[in-house]
Structure formats: structure tokens, C-alpha cells
N, C-alpha and C positions, 0 to 999 in steps of 0.2 A: 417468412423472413422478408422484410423489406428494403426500400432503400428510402431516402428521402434528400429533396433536393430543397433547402432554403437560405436563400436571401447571399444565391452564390456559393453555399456551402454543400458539399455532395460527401453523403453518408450512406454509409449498409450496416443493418441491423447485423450479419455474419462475421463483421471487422470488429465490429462494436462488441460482440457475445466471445470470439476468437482473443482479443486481449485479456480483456477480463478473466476471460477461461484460464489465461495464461500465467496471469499476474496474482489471481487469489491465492494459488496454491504456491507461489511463490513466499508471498509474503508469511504467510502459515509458517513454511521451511525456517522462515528465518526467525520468526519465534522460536519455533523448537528449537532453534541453534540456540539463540542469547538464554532461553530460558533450562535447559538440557545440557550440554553441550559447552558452554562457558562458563556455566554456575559453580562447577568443580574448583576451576583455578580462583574461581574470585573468593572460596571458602577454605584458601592455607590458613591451615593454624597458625600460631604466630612460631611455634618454634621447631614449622615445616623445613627451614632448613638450617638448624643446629642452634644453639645460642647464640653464637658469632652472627650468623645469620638473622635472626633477630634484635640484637643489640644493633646492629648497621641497617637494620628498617628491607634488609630483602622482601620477607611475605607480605610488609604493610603495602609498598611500594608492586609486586605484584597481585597482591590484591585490588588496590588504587587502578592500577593500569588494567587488568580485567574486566572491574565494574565500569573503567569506562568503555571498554570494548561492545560488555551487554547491554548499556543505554543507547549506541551508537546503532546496533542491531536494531532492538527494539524499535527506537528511530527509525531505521529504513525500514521493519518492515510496517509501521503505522502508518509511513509515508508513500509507500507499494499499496500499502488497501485504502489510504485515500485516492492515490489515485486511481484505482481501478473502482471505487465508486462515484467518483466524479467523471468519466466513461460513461458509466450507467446511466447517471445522471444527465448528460450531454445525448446518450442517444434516445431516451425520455423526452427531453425537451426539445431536441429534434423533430420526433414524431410530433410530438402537440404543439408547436408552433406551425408544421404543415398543417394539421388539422385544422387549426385556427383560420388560417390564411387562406384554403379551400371553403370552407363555411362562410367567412366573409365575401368570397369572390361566390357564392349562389346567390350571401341573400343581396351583393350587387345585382346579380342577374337576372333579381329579380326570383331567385327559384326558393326552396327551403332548407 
């Protein structure tokens, strides 16, 4: 596990591994919500509650407002495993911009 200090920015590989760790299976959850779990209400028959109820648009209308509940999901959780790859990403580019920046500072000094 490391740490890495560049260009004023201080990072730990454990903080870096620690969110992620935290945030993947997060966003998992909330698949399985929108996709599991919300799927039911957004699949009323139409004449889930009586004829009246469907001549006045109830199931279409909770249907309408369900699916968009499961996009809205959906949405957070693409938006949770972006961000928790661009984490990854950031502590990747972390390290090799250190690397970088040490390899330059030898072959300044002349070493290899």
C-alpha cells in the first residue's frame, strides 16, 4: 500500500481502495432495487385497480411515475460506479505521474 505526494496533492492507496470498496457494492444495491424491486409497480395491468381506475389513467399514471423512479435509480447507481472508477482512475494516475516525475528527477541527476 502506498501513499503518493504530487504537485501538492497527498494521496493513500488505502483511502483510494477504502471508497471504492465502499461505493461498488453500493451502486450494485441499487441496481438490484431499480431492476428487482421497482420493476413490479411499473408492471400494473391496466385494470390493476378496477375499470374506474383505469378509465381515470390510475395504473397508466402509476406506471409513468414508477418507470421513472427505475431510471432515476438506474441513474445513481451508473453515476456511483462512475464515480468509484474514476477513484481508481485518479489513484492510477497518481502513482504514474509520481513515477514519471522521480525518473525525470534521476535522469536530471544525471543517474538512470
Amino acid at each position: 500500500m502506498g501513499e503518493s505526494d504530487v504537485g501538492g496533492y497527498h494521496g493513500e492507496e488505502d483511502a483510494f481502495r477504502a471508497y471504492t470498496a465502499g461505493v461498488d457494492p453500493l451502486a450494485e444495491q441499487l441496481r438490484g432495487v431499480a431492476d428487482k424491486d421497482l420493476r413490479g409497480p411499473a408492471e400494473f395491468g391496466e385494470h390493476a385497480f378496477s375499470k374506474i381506475g383505469s378509465e381515470v389513467g390510475l395504473a397508466e399514471a402509476l406506471r409513468t411515475a414508477t418507470r421513472r423512479q427505475v431510471e432515476g435509480v438506474r441513474g445513481l447507481a451508473d453515476s456511483l460506479g462512475g464515480t468509484a472508477q474514476a477513484v481508481r482512475n485518479t489513484w492510477t494516475n497518481l502513482e504514474s505521474t509520481e513515477h514519471d516525475a522521480e525518473a525525470a528527477l534521476r535522469r536530471a541527476a544525471g543517474g538512470s
